[in-house]
GUSEMAR-43285 format. One record per atom (N, C-alpha, C, O): residue in three letters; x, y, z. Coordinates in steps of 0.1 Angstrom, whole numbers, plus 2048, in hexadecimal, padded with zeros to 3 digits. Example, Ala and Ser with C-alpha at 12.3 -4.5 7.8 and 13.67 -1.06 7.14 Angstrom:
<nodes>
Ala8847C784E/Ala87B7D384E/Ala8847DF84E/Ala88E7DF855/Ser8807EA847/Ser8897F5847/Ser88180084F/Ser88680B850/
</nodes>
This chain:
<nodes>
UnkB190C6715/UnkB0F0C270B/UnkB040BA711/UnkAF80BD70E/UnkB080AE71A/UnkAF80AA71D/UnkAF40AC727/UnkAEE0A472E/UnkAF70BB72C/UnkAEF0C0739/UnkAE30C7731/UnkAD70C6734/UnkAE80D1723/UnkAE20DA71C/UnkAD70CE717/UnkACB0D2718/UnkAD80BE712/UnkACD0B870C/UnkAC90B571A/UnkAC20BF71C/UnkAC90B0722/UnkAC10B0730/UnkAB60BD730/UnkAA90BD730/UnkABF0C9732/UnkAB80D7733/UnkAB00D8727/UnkAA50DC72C/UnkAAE0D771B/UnkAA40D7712/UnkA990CC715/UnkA8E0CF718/UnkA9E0BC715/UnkA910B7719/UnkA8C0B8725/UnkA820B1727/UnkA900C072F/UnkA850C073E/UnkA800CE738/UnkA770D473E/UnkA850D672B/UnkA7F0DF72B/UnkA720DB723/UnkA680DB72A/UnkA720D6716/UnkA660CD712/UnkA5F0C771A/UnkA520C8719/UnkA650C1724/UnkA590BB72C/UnkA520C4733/UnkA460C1734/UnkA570CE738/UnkA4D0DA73C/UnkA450DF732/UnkA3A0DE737/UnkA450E4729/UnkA3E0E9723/UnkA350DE71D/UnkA2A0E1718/UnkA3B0D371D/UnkA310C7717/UnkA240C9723/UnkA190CE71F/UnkA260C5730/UnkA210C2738/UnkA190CF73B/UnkA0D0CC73F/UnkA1B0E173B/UnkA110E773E/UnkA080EA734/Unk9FD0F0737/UnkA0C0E7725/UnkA080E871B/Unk9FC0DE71B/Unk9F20E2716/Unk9FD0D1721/Unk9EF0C7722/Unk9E70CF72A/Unk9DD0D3724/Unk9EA0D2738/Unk9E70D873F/Unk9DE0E373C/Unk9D40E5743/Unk9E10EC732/Unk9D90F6733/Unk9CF0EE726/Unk9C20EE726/Unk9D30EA71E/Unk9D00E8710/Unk9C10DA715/Unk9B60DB70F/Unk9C20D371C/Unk9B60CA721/Unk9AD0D172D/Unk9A40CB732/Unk9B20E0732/Unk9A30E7737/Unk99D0ED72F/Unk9920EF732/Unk9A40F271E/Unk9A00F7715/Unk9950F370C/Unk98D0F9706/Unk9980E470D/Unk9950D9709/Unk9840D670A/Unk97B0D6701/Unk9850D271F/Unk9730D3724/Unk9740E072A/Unk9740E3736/Unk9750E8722/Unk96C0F4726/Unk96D0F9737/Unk96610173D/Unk9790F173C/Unk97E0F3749/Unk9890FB74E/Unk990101745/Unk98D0FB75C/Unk99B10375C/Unk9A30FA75D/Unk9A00EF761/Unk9B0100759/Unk9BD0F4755/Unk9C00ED763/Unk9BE0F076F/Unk9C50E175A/Unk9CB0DB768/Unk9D50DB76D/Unk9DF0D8767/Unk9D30E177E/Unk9DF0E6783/Unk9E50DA788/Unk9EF0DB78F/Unk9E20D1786/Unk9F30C6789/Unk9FC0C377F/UnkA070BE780/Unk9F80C6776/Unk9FD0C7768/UnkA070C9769/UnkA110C376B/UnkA000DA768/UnkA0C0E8768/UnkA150E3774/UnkA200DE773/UnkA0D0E5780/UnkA1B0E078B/UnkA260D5787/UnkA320D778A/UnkA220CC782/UnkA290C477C/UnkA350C9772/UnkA400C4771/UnkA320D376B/UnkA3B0DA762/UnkA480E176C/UnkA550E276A/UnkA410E6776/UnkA480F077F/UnkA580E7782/UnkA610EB77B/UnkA590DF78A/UnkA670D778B/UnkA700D3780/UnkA7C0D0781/UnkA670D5774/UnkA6F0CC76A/UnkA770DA762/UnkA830DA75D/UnkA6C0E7763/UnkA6E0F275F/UnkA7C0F8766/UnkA840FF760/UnkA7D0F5774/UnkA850FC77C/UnkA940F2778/UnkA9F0F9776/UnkA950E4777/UnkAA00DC772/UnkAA00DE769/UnkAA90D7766/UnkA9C0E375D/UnkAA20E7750/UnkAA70F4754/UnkAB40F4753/UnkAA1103759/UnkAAC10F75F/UnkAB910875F/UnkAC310A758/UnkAB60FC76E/UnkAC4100774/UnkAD00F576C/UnkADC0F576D/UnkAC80EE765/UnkAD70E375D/UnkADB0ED74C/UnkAE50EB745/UnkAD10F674A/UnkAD410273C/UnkADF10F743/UnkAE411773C/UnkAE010E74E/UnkAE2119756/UnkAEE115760/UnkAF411D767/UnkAF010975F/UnkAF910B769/UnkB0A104762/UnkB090FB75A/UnkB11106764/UnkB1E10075F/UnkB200EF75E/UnkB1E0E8768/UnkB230EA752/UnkB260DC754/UnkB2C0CF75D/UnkB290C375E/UnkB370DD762/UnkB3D0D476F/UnkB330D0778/UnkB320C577D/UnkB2B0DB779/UnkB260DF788/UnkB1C0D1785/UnkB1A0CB790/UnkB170CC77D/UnkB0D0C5778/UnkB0C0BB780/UnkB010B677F/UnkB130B578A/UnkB0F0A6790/UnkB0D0A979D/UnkB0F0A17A6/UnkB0A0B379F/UnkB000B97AD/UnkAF20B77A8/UnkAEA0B87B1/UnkAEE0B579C/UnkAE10B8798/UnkAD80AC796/UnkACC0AA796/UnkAE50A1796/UnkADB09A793/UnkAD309279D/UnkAC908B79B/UnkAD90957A8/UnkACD0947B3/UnkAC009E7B4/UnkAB409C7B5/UnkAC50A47B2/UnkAB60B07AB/UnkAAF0A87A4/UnkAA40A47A7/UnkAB50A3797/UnkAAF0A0791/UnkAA5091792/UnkA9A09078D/UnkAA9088799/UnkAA208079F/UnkA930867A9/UnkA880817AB/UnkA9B0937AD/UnkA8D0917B8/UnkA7F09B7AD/UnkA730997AD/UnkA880A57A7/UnkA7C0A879A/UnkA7B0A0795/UnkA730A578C/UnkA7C091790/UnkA72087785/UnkA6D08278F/UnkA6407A78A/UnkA6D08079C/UnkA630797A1/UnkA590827AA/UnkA5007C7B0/UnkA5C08F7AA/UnkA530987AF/UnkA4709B79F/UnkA3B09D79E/UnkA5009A794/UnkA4509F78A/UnkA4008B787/UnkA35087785/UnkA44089788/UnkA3C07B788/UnkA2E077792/UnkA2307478F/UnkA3107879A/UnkA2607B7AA/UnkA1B0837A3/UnkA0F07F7A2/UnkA2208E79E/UnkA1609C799/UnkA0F09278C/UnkA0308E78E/UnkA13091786/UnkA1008A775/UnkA0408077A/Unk9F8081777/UnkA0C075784/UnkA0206878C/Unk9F307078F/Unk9E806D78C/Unk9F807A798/Unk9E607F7A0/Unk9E108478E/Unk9D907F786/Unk9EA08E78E/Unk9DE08F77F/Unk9D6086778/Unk9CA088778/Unk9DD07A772/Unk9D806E76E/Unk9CB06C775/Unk9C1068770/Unk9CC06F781/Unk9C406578B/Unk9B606F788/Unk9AB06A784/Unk9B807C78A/Unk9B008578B/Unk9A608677A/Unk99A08877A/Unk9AF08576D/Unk9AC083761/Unk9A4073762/Unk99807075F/Unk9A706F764/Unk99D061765/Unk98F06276D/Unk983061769/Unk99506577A/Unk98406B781/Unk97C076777/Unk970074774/Unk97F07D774/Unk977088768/Unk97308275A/Unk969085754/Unk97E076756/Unk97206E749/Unk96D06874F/Unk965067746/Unk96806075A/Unk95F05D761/Unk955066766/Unk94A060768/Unk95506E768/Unk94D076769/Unk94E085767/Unk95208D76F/Unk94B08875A/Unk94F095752/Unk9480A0758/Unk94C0AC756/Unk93D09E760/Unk9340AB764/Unk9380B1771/Unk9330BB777/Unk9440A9776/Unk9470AB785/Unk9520B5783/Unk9590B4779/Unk9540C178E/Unk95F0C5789/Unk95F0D4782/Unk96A0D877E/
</nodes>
Protein backbone atom coordinates (compact mmCIF):
# COMPACT_ATOMS: atom_id res chain seq x y z
CA UNK A 1 0.00 0.00 0.00
CA UNK A 2 2.56 2.75 0.62
CA UNK A 3 4.93 1.81 -2.08
CA UNK A 4 1.66 2.32 -4.58
CA UNK A 5 1.11 6.06 -2.60
CA UNK A 6 4.89 6.72 -2.97
CA UNK A 7 4.45 5.51 -6.77
CA UNK A 8 1.56 7.97 -7.41
CA UNK A 9 3.09 10.96 -5.76
CA UNK A 10 6.63 10.72 -7.72
CA UNK A 11 4.23 10.10 -10.31
CA UNK A 12 2.43 13.66 -9.79
CA UNK A 13 5.57 15.05 -9.25
CA UNK A 14 6.55 14.22 -12.69
CA UNK A 15 3.95 15.38 -14.43
CA UNK A 16 3.70 18.36 -12.15
CA UNK A 17 7.17 19.19 -12.93
CA UNK A 18 7.16 18.62 -16.98
CA UNK A 19 3.89 20.15 -17.04
CA UNK A 20 5.59 23.67 -15.68
CA UNK A 21 8.10 22.89 -17.88
CA UNK A 22 6.43 22.91 -21.04
CA UNK A 23 3.46 25.14 -19.84
CA UNK A 24 6.02 28.35 -18.87
CA UNK A 25 7.73 28.11 -22.54
CA UNK A 26 4.16 28.32 -23.65
CA UNK A 27 3.83 31.00 -21.51
CA UNK A 28 6.96 33.54 -23.09
CA UNK A 29 6.44 32.49 -26.32
CA UNK A 30 9.72 30.30 -25.78
CA UNK A 31 10.82 26.64 -25.78
CA UNK A 32 10.10 24.62 -22.72
CA UNK A 33 12.30 24.33 -20.10
CA UNK A 34 14.48 21.48 -20.39
CA UNK A 35 15.53 21.20 -16.69
CA UNK A 36 12.13 21.04 -15.87
CA UNK A 37 11.22 18.14 -17.87
CA UNK A 38 14.63 16.51 -16.86
CA UNK A 39 13.68 16.96 -13.60
CA UNK A 40 10.40 14.95 -14.14
CA UNK A 41 12.63 12.20 -15.72
CA UNK A 42 13.92 10.50 -12.21
CA UNK A 43 10.92 11.07 -10.36
CA UNK A 44 8.97 9.52 -13.50
CA UNK A 45 11.27 6.52 -13.57
CA UNK A 46 10.73 5.93 -9.35
CA UNK A 47 7.17 5.97 -9.63
CA UNK A 48 7.64 2.87 -12.75
CA UNK A 49 9.73 1.15 -10.50
CA UNK A 50 7.88 1.37 -6.81
CA UNK A 51 4.10 0.85 -9.09
CA UNK A 52 5.89 -2.01 -10.63
CA UNK A 53 7.74 -3.72 -8.57
CA UNK A 54 6.58 -6.05 -5.62
CA UNK A 55 6.27 -4.75 -1.97
CA UNK A 56 8.75 -6.88 -0.50
CA UNK A 57 11.20 -6.02 -2.96
CA UNK A 58 10.58 -2.27 -1.79
CA UNK A 59 13.53 -1.49 0.64
CA UNK A 60 16.06 -1.74 -2.19
CA UNK A 61 14.40 1.42 -3.36
CA UNK A 62 14.67 3.49 -1.14
CA UNK A 63 18.12 4.27 -1.73
CA UNK A 64 16.94 5.02 -5.19
CA UNK A 65 14.89 6.91 -3.87
CA UNK A 66 17.10 9.29 -2.02
CA UNK A 67 19.36 9.70 -4.86
CA UNK A 68 16.18 10.71 -7.29
CA UNK A 69 15.02 13.55 -4.76
CA UNK A 70 18.21 14.87 -4.73
CA UNK A 71 19.04 14.47 -8.35
CA UNK A 72 15.50 16.13 -9.21
CA UNK A 73 16.19 18.65 -6.54
CA UNK A 74 19.79 19.81 -8.12
CA UNK A 75 17.58 19.90 -11.52
CA UNK A 76 14.52 22.11 -9.88
CA UNK A 77 17.64 24.43 -8.05
CA UNK A 78 19.46 25.21 -11.65
CA UNK A 79 15.95 25.87 -12.97
CA UNK A 80 15.17 28.36 -10.30
CA UNK A 81 18.41 29.82 -11.00
CA UNK A 82 17.94 29.99 -14.76
CA UNK A 83 13.91 31.34 -14.23
CA UNK A 84 15.32 34.16 -12.14
CA UNK A 85 18.01 35.20 -14.61
CA UNK A 86 15.10 35.44 -17.48
CA UNK A 87 12.77 37.75 -15.13
CA UNK A 88 15.70 39.68 -15.00
CA UNK A 89 16.15 39.82 -18.08
CA UNK A 90 13.22 38.62 -20.38
CA UNK A 91 14.73 39.49 -23.80
CA UNK A 92 17.74 37.20 -23.24
CA UNK A 93 17.28 33.77 -24.28
Amino acid sequence: METTILGLVSLALAIVLAGIGVAGGRKRRRAPDRRLIAAAGPALLLAVALLVRPPEQVSDWFLVYAVAGVATGGLIALARRQAQQAARDPDDG
